[in-house]
N, CA and C atoms of all chains as a GROMACS GRO file, in nm:
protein
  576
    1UNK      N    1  13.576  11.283  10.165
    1UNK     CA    2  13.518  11.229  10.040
    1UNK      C    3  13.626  11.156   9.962
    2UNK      N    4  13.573  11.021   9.924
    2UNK     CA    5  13.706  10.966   9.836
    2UNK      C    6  13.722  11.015   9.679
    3UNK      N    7  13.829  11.020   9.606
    3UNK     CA    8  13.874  11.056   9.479
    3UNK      C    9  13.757  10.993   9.393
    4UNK      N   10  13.680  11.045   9.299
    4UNK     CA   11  13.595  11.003   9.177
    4UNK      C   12  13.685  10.890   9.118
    5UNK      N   13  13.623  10.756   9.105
    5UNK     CA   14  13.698  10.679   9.068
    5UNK      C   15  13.605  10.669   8.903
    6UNK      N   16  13.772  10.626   8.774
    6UNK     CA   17  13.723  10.623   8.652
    6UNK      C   18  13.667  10.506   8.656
    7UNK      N   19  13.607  10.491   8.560
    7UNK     CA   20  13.524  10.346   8.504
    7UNK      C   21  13.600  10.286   8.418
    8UNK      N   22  13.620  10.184   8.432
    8UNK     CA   23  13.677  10.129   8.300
    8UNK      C   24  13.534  10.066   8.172
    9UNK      N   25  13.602   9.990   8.068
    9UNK     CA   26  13.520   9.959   7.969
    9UNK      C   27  13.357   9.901   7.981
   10UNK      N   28  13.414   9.751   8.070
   10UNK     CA   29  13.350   9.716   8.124
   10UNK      C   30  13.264   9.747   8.217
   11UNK      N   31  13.288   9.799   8.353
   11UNK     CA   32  13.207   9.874   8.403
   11UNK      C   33  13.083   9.976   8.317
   12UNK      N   34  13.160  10.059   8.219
   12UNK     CA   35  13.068  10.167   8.143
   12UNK      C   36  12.946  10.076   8.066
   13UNK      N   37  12.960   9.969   8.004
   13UNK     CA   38  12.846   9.867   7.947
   13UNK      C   39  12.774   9.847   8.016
   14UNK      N   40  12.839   9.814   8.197
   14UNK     CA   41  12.710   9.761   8.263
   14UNK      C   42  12.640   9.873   8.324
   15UNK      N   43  12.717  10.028   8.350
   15UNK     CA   44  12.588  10.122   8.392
   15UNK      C   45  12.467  10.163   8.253
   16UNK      N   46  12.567  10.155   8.155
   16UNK     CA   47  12.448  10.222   8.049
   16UNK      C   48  12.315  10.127   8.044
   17UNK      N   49  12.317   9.990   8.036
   17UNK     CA   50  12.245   9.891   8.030
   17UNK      C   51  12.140   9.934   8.121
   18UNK      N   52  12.193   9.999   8.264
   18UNK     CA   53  12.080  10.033   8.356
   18UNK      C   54  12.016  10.147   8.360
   19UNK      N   55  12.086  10.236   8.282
   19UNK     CA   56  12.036  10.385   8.211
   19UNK      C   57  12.007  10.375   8.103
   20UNK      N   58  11.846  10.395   8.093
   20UNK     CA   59  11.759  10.341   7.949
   20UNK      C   60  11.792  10.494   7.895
   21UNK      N   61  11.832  10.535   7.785
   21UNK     CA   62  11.834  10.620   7.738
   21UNK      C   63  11.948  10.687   7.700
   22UNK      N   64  12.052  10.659   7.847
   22UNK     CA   65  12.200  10.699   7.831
   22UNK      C   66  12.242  10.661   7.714
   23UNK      N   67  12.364  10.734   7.663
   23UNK     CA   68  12.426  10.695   7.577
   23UNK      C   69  12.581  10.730   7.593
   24UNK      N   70  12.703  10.680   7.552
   24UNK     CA   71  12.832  10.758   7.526
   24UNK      C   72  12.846  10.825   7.431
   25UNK      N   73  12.892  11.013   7.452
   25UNK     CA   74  12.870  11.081   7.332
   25UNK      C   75  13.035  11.138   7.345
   26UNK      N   76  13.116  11.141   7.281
   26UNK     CA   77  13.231  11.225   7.322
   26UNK      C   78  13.255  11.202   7.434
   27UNK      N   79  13.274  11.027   7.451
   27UNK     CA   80  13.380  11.011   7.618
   27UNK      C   81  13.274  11.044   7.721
   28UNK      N   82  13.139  11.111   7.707
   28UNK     CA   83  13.078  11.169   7.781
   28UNK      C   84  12.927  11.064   7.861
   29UNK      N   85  12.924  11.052   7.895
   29UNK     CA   86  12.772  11.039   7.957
   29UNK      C   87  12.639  11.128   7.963
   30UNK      N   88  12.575  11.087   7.810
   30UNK     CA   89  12.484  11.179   7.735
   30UNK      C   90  12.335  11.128   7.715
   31UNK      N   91  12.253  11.245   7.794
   31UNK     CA   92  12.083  11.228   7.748
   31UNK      C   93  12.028  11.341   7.703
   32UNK      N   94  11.918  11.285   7.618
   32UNK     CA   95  11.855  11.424   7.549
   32UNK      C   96  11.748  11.386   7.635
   33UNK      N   97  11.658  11.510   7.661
   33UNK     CA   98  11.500  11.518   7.769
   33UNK      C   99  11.452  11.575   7.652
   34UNK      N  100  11.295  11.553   7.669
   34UNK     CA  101  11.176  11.655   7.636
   34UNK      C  102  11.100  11.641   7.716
   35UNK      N  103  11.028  11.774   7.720
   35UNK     CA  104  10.941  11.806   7.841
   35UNK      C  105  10.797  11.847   7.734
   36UNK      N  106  10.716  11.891   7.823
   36UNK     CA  107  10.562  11.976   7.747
   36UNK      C  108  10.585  12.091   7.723
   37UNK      N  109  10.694  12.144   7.770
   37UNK     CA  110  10.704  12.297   7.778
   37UNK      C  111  10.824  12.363   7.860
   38UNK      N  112  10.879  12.477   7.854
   38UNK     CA  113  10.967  12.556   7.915
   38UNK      C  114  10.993  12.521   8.028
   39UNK      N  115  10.847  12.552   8.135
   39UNK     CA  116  10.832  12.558   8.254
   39UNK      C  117  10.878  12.403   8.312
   40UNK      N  118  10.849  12.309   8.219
   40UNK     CA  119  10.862  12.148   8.291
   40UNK      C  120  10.970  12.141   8.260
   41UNK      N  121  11.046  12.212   8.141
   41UNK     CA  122  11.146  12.157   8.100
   41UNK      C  123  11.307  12.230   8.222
   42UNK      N  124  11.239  12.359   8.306
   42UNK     CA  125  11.346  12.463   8.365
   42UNK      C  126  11.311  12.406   8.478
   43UNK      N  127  11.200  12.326   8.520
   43UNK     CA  128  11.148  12.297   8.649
   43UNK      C  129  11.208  12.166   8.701
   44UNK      N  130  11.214  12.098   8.611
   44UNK     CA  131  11.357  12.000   8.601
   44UNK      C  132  11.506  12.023   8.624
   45UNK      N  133  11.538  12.097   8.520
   45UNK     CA  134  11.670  12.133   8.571
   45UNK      C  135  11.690  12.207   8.696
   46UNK      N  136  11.608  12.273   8.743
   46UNK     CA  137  11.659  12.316   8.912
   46UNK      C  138  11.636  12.209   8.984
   47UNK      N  139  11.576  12.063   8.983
   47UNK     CA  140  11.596  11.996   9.075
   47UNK      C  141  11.704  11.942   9.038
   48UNK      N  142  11.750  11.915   8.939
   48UNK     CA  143  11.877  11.870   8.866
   48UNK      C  144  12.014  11.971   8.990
   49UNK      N  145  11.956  12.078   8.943
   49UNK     CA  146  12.076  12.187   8.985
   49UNK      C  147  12.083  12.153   9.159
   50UNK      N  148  11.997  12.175   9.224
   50UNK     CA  149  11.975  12.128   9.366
   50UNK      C  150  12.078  12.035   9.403
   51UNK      N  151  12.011  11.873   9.319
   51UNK     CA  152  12.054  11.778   9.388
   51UNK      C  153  12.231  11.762   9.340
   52UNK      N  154  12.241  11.818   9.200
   52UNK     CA  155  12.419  11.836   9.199
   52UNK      C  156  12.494  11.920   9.288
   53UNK      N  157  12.414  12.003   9.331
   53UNK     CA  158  12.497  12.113   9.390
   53UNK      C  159  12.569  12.045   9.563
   54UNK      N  160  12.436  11.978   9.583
   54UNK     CA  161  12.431  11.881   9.699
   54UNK      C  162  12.585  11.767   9.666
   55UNK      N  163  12.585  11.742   9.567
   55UNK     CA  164  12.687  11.623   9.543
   55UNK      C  165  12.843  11.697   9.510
   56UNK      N  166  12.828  11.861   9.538
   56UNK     CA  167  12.931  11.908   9.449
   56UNK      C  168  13.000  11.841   9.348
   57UNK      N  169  12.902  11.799   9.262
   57UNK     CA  170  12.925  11.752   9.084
   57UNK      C  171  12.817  11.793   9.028
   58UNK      N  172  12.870  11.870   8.861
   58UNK     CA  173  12.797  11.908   8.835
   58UNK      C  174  12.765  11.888   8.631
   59UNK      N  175  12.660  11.892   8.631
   59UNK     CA  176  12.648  11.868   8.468
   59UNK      C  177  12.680  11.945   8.420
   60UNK      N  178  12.724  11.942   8.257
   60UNK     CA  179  12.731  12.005   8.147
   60UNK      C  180  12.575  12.034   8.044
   61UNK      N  181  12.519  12.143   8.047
   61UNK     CA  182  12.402  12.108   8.021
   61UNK      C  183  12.335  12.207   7.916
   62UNK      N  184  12.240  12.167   7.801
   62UNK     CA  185  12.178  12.284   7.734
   62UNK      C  186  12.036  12.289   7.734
   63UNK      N  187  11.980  12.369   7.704
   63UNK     CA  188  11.873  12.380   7.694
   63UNK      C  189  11.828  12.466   7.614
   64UNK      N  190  11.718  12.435   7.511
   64UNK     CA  191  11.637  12.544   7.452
   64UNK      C  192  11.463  12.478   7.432
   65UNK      N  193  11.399  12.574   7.501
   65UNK     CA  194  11.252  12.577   7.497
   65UNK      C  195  11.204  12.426   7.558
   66UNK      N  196  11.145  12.360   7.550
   66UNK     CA  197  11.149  12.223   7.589
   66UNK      C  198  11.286  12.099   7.627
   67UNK      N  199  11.326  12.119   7.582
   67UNK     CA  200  11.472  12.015   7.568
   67UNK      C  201  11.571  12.049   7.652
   68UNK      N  202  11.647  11.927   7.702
   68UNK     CA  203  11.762  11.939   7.777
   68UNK      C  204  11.848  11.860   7.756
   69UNK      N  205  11.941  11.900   7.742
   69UNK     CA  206  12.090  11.754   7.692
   69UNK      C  207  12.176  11.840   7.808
   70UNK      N  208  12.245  11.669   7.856
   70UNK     CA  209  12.290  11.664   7.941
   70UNK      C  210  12.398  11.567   7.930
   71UNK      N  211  12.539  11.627   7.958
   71UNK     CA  212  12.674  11.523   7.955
   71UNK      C  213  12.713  11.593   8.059
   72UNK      N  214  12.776  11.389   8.099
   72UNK     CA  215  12.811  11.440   8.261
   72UNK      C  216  12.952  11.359   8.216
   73UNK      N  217  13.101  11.352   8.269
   73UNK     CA  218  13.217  11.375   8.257
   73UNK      C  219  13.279  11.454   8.427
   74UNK      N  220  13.396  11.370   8.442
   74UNK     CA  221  13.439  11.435   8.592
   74UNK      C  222  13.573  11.471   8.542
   75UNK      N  223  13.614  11.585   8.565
   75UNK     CA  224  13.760  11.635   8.473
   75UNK      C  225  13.804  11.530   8.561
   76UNK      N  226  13.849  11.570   8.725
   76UNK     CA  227  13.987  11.520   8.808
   76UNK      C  228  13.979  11.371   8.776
   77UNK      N  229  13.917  11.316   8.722
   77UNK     CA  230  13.906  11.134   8.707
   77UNK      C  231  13.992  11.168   8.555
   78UNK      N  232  13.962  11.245   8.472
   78UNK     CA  233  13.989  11.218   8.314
   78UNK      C  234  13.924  11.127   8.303
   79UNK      N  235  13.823  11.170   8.306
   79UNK     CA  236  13.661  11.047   8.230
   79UNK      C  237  13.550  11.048   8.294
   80UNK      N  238  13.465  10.968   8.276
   80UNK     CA  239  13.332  10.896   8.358
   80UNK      C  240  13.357  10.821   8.467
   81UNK      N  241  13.307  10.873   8.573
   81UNK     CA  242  13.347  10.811   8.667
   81UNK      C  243  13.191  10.787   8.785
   82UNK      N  244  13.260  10.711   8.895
   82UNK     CA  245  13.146  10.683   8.995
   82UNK      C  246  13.004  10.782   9.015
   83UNK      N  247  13.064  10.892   9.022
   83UNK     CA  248  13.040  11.021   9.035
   83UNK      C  249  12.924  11.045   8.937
   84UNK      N  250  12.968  11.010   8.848
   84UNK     CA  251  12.887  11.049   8.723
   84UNK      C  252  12.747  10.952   8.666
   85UNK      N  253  12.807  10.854   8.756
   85UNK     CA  254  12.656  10.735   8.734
   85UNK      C  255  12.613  10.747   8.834
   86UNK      N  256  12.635  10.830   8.953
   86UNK     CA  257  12.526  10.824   9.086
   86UNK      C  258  12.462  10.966   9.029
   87UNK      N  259  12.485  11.066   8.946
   87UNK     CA  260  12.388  11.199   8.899
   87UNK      C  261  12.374  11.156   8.822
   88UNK      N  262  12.347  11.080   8.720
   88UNK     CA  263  12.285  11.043   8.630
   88UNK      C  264  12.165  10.966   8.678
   89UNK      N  265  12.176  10.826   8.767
   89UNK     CA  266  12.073  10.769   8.826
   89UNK      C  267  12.008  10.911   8.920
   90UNK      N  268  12.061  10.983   8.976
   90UNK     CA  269  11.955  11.117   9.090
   90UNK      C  270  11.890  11.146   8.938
   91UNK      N  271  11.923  11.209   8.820
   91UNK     CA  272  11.854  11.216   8.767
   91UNK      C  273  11.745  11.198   8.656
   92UNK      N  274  11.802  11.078   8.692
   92UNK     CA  275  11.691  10.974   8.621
   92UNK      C  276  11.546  10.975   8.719
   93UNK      N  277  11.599  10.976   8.866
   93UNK     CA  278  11.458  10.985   8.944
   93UNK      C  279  11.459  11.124   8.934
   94UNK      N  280  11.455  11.236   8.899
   94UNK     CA  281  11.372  11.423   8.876
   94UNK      C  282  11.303  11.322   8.778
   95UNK      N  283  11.326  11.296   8.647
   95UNK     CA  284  11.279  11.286   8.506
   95UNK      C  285  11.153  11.184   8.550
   96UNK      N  286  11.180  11.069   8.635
   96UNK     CA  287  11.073  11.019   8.608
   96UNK      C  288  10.899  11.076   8.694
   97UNK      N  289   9.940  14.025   7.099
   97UNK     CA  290  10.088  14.092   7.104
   97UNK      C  291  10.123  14.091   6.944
   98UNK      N  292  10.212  14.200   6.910
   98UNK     CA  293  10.279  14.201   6.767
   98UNK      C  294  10.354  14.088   6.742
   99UNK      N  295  10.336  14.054   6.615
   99UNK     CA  296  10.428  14.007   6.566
   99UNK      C  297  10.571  13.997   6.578
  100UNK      N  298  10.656  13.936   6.641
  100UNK     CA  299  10.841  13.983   6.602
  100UNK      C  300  10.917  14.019   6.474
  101UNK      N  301  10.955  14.136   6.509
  101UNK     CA  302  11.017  14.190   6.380
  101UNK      C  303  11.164  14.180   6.429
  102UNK      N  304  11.232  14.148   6.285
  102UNK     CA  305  11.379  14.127   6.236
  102UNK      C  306  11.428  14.216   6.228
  103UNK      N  307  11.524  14.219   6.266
  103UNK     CA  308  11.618  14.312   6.278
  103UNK      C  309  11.729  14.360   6.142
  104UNK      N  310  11.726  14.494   6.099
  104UNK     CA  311  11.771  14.477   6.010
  104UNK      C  312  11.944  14.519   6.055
  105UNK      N  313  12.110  14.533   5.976
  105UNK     CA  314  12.213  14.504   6.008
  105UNK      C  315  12.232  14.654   6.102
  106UNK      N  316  12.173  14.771   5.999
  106UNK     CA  317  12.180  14.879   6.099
  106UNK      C  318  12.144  14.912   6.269
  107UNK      N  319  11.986  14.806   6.188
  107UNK     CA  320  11.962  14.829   6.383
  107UNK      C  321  12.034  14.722   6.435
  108UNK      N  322  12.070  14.633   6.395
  108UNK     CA  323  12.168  14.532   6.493
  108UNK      C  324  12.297  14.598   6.559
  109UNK      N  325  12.358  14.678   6.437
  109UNK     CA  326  12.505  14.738   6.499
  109UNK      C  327  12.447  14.821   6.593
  110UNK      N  328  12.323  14.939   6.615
  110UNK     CA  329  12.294  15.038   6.717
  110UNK      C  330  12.241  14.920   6.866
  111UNK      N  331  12.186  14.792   6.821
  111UNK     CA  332  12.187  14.759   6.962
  111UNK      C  333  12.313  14.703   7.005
  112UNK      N  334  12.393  14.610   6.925
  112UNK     CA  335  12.523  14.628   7.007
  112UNK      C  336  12.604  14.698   7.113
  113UNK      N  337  12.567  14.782   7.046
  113UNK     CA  338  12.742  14.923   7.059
  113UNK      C  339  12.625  14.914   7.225
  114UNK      N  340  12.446  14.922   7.238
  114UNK     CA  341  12.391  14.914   7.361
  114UNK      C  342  12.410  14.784   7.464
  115UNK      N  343  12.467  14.680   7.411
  115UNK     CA  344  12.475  14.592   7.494
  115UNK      C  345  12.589  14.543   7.502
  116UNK      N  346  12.665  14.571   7.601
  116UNK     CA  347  12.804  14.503   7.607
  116UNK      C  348  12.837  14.351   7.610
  117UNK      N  349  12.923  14.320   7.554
  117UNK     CA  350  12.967  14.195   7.602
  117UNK      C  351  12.867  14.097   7.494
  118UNK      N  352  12.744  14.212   7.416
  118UNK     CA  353  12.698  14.080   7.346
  118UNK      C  354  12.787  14.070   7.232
  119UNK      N  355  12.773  13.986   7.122
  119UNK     CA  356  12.824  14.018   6.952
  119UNK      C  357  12.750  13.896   6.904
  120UNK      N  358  12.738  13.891   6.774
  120UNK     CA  359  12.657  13.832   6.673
  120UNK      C  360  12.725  13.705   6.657
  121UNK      N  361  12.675  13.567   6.676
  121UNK     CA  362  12.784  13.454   6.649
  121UNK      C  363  12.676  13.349   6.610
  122UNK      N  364  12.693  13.319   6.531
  122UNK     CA  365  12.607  13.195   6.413
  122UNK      C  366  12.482  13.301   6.366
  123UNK      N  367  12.453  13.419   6.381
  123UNK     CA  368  12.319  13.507   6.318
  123UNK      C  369  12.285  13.512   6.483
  124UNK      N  370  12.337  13.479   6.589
  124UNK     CA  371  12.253  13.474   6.710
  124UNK      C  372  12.292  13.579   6.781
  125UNK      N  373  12.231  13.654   6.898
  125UNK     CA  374  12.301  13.698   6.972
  125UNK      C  375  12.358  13.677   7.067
  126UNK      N  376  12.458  13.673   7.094
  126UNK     CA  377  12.562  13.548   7.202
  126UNK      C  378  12.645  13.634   7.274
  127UNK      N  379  12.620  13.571   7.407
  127UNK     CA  380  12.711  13.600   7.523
  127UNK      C  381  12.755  13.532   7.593
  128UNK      N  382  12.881  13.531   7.690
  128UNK     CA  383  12.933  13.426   7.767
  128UNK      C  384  12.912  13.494   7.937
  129UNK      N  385  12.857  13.404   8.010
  129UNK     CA  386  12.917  13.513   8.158
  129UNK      C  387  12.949  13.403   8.246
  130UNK      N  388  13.017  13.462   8.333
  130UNK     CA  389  13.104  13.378   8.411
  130UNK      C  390  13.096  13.424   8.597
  131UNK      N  391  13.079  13.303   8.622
  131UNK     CA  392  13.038  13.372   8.788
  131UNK      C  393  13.094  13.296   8.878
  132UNK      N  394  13.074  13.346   9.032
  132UNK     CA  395  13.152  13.284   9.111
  132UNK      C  396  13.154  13.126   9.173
  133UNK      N  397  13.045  13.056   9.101
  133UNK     CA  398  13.018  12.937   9.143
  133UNK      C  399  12.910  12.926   9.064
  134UNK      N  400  12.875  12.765   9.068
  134UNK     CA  401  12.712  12.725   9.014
  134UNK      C  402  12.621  12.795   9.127
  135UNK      N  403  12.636  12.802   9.234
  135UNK     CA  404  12.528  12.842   9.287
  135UNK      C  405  12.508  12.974   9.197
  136UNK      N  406  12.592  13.130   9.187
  136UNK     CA  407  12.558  13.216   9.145
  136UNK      C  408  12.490  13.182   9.003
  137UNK      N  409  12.574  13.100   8.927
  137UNK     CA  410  12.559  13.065   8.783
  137UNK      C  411  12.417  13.008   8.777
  138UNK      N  412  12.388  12.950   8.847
  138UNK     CA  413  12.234  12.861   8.809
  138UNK      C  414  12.110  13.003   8.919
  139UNK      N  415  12.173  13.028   8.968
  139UNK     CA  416  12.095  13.160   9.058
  139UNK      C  417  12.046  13.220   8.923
  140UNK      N  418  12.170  13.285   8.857
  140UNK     CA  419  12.104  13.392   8.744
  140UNK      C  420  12.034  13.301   8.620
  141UNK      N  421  12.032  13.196   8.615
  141UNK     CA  422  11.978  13.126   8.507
  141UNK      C  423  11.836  13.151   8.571
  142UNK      N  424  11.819  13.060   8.665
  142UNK     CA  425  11.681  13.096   8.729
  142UNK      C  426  11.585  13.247   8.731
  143UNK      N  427  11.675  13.323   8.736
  143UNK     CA  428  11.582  13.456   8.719
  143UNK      C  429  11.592  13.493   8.614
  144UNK      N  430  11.646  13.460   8.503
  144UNK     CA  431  11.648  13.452   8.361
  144UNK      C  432  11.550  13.408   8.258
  145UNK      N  433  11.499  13.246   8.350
  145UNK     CA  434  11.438  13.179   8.294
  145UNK      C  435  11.268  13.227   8.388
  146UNK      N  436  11.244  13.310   8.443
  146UNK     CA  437  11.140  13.356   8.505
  146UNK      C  438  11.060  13.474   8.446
  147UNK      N  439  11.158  13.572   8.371
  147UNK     CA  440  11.171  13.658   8.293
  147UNK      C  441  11.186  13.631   8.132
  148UNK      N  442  11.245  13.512   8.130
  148UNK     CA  443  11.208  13.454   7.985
  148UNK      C  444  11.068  13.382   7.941
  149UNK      N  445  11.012  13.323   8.045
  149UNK     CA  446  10.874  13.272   8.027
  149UNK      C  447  10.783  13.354   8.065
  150UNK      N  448  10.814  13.492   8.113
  150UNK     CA  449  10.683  13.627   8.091
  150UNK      C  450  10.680  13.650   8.001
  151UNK      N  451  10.792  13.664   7.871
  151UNK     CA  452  10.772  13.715   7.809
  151UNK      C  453  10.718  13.627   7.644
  152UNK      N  454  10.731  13.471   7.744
  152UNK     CA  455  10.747  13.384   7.650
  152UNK      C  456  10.812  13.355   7.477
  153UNK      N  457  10.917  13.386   7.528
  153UNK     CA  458  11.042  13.391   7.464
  153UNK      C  459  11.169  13.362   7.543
  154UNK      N  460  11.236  13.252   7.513
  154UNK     CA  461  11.338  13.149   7.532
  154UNK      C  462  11.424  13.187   7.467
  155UNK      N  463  11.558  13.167   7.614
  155UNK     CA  464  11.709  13.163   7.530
  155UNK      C  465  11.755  13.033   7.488
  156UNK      N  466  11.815  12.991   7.413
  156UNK     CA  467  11.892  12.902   7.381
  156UNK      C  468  12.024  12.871   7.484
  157UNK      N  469  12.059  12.784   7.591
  157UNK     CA  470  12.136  12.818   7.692
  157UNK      C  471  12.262  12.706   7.725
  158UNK      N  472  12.353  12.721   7.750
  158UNK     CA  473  12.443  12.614   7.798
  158UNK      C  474  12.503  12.661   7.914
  159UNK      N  475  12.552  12.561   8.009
  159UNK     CA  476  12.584  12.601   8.173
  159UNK      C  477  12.687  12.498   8.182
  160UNK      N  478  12.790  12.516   8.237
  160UNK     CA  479  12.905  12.415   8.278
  160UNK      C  480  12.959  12.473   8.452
  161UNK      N  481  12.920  12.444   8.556
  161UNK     CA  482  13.002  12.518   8.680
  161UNK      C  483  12.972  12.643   8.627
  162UNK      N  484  13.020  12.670   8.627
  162UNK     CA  485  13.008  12.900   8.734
  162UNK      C  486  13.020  12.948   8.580
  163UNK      N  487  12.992  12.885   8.451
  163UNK     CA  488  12.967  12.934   8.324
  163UNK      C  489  12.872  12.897   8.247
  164UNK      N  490  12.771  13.047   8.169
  164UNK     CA  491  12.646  13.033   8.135
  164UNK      C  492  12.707  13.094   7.988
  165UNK      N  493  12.649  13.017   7.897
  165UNK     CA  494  12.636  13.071   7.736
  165UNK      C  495  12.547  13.090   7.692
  166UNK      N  496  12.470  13.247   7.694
  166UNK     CA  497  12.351  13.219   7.602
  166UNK      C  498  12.356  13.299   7.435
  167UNK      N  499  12.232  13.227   7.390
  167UNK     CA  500  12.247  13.240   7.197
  167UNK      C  501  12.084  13.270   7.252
  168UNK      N  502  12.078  13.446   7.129
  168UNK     CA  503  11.946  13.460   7.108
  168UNK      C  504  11.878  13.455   6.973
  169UNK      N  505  11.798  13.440   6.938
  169UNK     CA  506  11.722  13.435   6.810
  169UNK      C  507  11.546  13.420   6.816
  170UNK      N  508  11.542  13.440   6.724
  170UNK     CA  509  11.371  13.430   6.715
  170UNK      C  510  11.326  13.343   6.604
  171UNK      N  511  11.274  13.234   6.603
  171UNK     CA  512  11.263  13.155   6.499
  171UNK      C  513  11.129  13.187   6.418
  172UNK      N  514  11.044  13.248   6.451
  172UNK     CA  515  10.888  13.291   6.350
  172UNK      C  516  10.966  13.442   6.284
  173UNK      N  517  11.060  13.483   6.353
  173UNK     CA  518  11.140  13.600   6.299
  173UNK      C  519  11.226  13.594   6.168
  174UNK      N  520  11.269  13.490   6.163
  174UNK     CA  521  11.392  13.394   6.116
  174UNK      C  522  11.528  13.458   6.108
  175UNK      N  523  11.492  13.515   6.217
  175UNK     CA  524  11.667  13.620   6.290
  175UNK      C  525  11.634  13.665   6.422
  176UNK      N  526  11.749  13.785   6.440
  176UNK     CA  527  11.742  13.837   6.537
  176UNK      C  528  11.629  13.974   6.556
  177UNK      N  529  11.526  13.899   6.623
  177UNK     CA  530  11.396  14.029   6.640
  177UNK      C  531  11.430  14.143   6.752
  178UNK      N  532  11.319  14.214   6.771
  178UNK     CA  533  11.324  14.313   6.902
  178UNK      C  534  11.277  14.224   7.012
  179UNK      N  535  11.224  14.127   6.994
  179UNK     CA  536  11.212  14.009   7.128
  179UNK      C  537  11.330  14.016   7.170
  180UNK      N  538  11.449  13.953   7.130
  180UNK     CA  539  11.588  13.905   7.162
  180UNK      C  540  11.630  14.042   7.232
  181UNK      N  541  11.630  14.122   7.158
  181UNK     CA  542  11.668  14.245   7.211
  181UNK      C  543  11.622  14.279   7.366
  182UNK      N  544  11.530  14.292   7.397
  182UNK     CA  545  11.447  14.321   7.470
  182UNK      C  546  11.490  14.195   7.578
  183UNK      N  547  11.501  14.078   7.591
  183UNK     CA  548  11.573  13.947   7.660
  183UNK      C  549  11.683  13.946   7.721
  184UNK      N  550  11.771  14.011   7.585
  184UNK     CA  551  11.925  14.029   7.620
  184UNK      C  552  11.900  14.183   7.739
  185UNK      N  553  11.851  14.271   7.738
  185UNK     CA  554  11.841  14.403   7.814
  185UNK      C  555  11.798  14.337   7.939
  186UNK      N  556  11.691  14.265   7.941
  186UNK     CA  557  11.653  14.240   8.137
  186UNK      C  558  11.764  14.086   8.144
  187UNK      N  559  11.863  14.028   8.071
  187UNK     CA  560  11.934  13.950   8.162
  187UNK      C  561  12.036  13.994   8.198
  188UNK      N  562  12.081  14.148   8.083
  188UNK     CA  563  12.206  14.224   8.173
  188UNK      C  564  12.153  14.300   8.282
  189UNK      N  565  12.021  14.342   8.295
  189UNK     CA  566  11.944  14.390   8.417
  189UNK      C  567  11.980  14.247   8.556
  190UNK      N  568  11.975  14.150   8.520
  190UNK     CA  569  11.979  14.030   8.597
  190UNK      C  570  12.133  14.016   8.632
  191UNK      N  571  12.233  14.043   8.549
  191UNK     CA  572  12.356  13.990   8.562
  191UNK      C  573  12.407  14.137   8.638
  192UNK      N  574  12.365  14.235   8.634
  192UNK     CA  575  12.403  14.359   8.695
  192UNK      C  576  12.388  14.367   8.845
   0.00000   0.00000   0.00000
């Protein structure tokens, strides 16, 4: 597997542009979810959990009752990196 | 089902001293646990969150890799009820 490569400035403008919702929160790569309920909202995050676990990368993540925020960040890069816009796009397709 | 009742400071200190590892942090009841990987870490979230929607009552939760933070409270309570109580007892049943 090659080293998580960082993003620079540029690069980071052109993934967010393609992640409707993303935002930079604290250096981070940040979305808030709402779901209908608990169940949609926990039923999500295990496919979330699945397909990171698969990528050994993994989110930073909270949740209470409906809602999920999610910042993704790769320590060994010190930043946002490749890594972090290919689980963000995996989970952009759970969400949709 | 009853209503959730609040907890008053006495009965808070007698469930303490019963639950290890919890303590009181923002009015919540808060714990940190730490495990051998996300797999274990999102394992016990999952049976957490299976046992939290029987009883329909939700933790407040954050997960980073092989570390889970949860905060309990009851918001129709506007503190810490015997719900929470009762939550925190089957996820140290879960983490045991």
């Amino acid at each position: 597997m090659n080293a998580p490569r960082r993003l620079n400035e540029t690069e980071l403008g052109d993934v967010l542009r393609g992640l409707p919702g993303w935002e930079l929160r604290e250096a981070k790569l940040h979305k808030a979810f709402r779901f209908a309920s608990f169940v949609e909202a926990f039923g999500f995050m295990a496919s979330v959990a699945l397909l990171a676990e698969g990528m050994n990368h993994h989110p930073e993540w909270f949740n209470v009752y409906n809602q999920v925020t999610i910042d993704l960040t790769t320590h060994d890069a010190g930043g946002i990196s490749d890594l972090d816009v290919e689980l963000a796009r995996k989970i952009e397709g759970v969400a949709r």
